[in-house]
N, C-alpha and C positions, 0 to 999 in steps of 0.2 A: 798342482791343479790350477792353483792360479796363474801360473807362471803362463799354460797352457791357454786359457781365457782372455790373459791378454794378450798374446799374440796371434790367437783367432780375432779379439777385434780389432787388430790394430790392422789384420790383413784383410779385413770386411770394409775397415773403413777408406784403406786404400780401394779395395775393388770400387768402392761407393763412388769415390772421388773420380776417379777414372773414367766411370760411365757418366759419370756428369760431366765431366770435360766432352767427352763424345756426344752429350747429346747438344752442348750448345755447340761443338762445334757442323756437326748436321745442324742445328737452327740457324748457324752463320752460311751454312752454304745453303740454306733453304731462300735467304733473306738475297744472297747473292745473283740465285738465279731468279730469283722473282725481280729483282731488279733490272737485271738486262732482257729478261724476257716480256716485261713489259712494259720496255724503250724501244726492244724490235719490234712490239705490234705494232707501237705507234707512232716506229716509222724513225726514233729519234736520235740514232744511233750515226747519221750520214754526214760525213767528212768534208762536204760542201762537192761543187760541182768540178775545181780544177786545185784540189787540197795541196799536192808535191810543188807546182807552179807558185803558187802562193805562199809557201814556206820557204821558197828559195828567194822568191820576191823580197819578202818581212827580213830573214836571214841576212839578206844582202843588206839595208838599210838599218838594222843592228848594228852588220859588223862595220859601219863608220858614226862612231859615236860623234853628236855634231861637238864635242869640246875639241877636236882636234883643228877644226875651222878656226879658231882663237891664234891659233901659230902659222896654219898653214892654207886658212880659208882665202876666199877669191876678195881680192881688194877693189875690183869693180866691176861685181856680179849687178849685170842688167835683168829688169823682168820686161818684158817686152807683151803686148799683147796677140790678138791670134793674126793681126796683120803684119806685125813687126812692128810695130811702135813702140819706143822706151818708154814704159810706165812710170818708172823708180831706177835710181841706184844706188846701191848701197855696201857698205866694204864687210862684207861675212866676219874679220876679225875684231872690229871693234864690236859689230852689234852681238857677238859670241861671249867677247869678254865682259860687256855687259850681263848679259844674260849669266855667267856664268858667275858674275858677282849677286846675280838675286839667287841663283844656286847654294851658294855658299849663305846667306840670311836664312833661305829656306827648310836649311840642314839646319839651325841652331835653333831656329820653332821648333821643328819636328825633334830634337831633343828635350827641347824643352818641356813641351807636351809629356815627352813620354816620362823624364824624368819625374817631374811635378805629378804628374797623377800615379804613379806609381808609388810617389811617395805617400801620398795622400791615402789614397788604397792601401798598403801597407797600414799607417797608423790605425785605420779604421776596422780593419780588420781585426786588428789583434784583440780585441777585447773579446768579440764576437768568436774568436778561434779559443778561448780561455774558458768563455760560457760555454762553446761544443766539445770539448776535447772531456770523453766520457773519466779520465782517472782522477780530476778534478774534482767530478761531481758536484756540479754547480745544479740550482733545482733544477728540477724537470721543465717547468714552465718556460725557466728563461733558456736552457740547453735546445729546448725543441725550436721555441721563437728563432733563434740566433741564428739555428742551421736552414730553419726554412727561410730565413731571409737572404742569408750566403748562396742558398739552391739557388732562389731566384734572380741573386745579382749573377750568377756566374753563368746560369742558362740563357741571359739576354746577351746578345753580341753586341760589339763597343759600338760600332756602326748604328744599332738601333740609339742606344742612347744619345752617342751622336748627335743623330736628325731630331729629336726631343728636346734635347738642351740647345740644341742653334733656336731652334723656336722660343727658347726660353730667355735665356742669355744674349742671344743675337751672335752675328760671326765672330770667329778670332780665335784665337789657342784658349781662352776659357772655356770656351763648348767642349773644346777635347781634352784638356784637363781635367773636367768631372766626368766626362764619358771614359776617358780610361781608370781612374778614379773607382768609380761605380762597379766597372765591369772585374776590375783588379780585386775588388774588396770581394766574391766570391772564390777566385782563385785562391789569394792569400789565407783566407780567412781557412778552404781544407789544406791548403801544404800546412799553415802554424798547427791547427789543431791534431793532424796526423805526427806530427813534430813532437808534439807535446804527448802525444799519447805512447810513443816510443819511450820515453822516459822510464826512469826506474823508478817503482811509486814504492820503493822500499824507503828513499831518501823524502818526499812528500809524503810520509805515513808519518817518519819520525818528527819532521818539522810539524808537521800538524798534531801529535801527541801530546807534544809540551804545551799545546794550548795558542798557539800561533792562531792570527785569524788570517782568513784567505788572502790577503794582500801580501800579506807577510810569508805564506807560503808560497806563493806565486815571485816575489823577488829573492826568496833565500834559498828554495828548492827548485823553483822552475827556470826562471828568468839563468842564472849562470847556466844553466846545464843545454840551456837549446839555441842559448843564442847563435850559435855559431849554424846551426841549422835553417836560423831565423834569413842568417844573413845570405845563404847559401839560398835558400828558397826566391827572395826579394833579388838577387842578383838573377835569376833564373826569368823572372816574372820583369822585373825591368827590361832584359834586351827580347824580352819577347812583343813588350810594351815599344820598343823601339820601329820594330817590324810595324807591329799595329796599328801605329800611332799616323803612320805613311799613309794609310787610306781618305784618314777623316780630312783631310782636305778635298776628298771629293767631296765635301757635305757643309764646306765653307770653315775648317778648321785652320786653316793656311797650313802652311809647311810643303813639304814635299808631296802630298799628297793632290796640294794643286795644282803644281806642276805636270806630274803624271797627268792630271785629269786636259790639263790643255795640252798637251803630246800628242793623247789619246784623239780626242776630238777633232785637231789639224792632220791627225797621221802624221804626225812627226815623229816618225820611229828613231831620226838619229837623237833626237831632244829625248827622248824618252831611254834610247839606252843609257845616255847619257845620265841622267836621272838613277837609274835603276844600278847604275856603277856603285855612283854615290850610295844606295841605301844597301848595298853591298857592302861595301868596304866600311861604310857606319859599324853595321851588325858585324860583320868578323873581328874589327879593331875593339869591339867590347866584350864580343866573346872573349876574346884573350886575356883582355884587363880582366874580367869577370873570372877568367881559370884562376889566371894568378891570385886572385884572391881568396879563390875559395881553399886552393893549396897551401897558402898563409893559414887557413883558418884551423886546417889539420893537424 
């Protein structure tokens, strides 16, 4: 009879599950078409006036990234004005190879950045992921504090803090080192605490029986058992921090993301592919580093 009982609720609770799957996903496509349906009232949905034209345009000026002027650009490129007068001249390959040596500076800010505050964020976190991670059971007061304050670093985007900290700080990779910092200490703070909550609290039961105080539980049952999780997360949140990091030079951070912003502003679409290679091939040469290690870690 019981055997009976529970496989009536084990099969009520699947039906349960299931219709709750179905109704949020009816409330995702409710949210869906509320969405487009009112960007079409108001009109917002329009692809500009000559869209195809213009994509072939941009297209075309991508696909000659100006780095290739540096070997094979015009050695005495005239600007002339609208009567034909020589304004300037200038050889496209030196002022490229220039150019493409503050490229090369701009890439090791915009590392920089991402490195330093992600490490930063990191350390900052983890305490706060130690205070939320519910198997722990650290008090209430300070568990609840710790996650509303992770909620709220991780719901503000780095960009905000960004423009707050340049006002504070003034220019320079210190504005984006606390604003990735800041924004990083919400993410970190749930991958550690989710990390740690995975855990076998058989082996933090025992440590904690014999009279361990939490420190001591935390490095002899917690600390070996996640780190490798710890480090898998931080490798994860670093080249994601690499990507991000790219912006805040639109907000006076330096790095690449200054660049980008005067590309943008000249329409220099070849400076800008050119650019955008670069933070390409950044992020993929770390993803790698970053597999490798996590496969190390297994």
């Amino acid at each position: 009879m019981t055997g009976v009982r529970g496989t009536a609720g084990a099969r009520d609770a699947s039906v349960r599950g299931r219709l709750g799957f179905l109704l949020m996903m009816l409330a995702y496509g409710l949210l869906i078409i509320g969405c487009l349906g009112s960007l079409w009232a108001e009109d917002e949905l329009s692809l500009g006036r000559q869209p195809l034209k213009n994509l072939v345009a941009t297209a075309q000026d991508f696909a000659s990234p100006s780095f290739l002027d540096a070997w094979w650009g015009n050695t005495h490129l005239e600007y002339r004005s609208d009567d034909g007068k020589v304004l300037r001249t200038e050889n496209r390959q030196v002022v490229e190879r220039k150019y493409l040596w503050g490229l090369v500076e701009a890439t090791w800010t915009t590392l920089r950045i991402a490195t330093l505050g992600s490490l930063l964020g990191a350390l900052l976190a983890l305490p706060l992921a130690v205070a939320c991670a519910r198997n722990l059971h650290a008090p209430r007061a300070l568990a609840v504090g710790a996650k509303a304050l992770l909620d709220v670093l991780r719901s503000i985007h780095t960009l905000v803090f960004g423009l707050v900290l340049v006002g504070i700080v003034g220019l320079g990779p210190t504005a984006g080192i606390l604003a990735i910092a800041l924004h990083s200490m919400g993410t970190y703070g749930k991958l550690f605490a989710e990390a740690i909550e995975t855990l076998d609290t058989a082996a933090i039961d025992a440590v904690r029986a014999v009279g361990a105080s939490p420190t001591q539980v935390f490095f002899h049952a917690v600390w070996p058992a996640v780190v490798p999780q710890l480090v898998s997360s931080h490798l994860y949140v670093w080249e994601f921090n690499i990507r991000d990091s790219t912006i805040l030079g639109l907000i006076g951070a330096g790095g690449l993301g200054l660049l980008i912003a005067e590309a943008t502003s000249l329409f220099q679409w070849g400076r800008l592919s050119t650019v955008l290679l670069v933070v390409v091939a950044l992020v993929v040469s770390f993803d790698a580093l970053s597999r490798r290690i996590r496969e190390a870690l297994l």
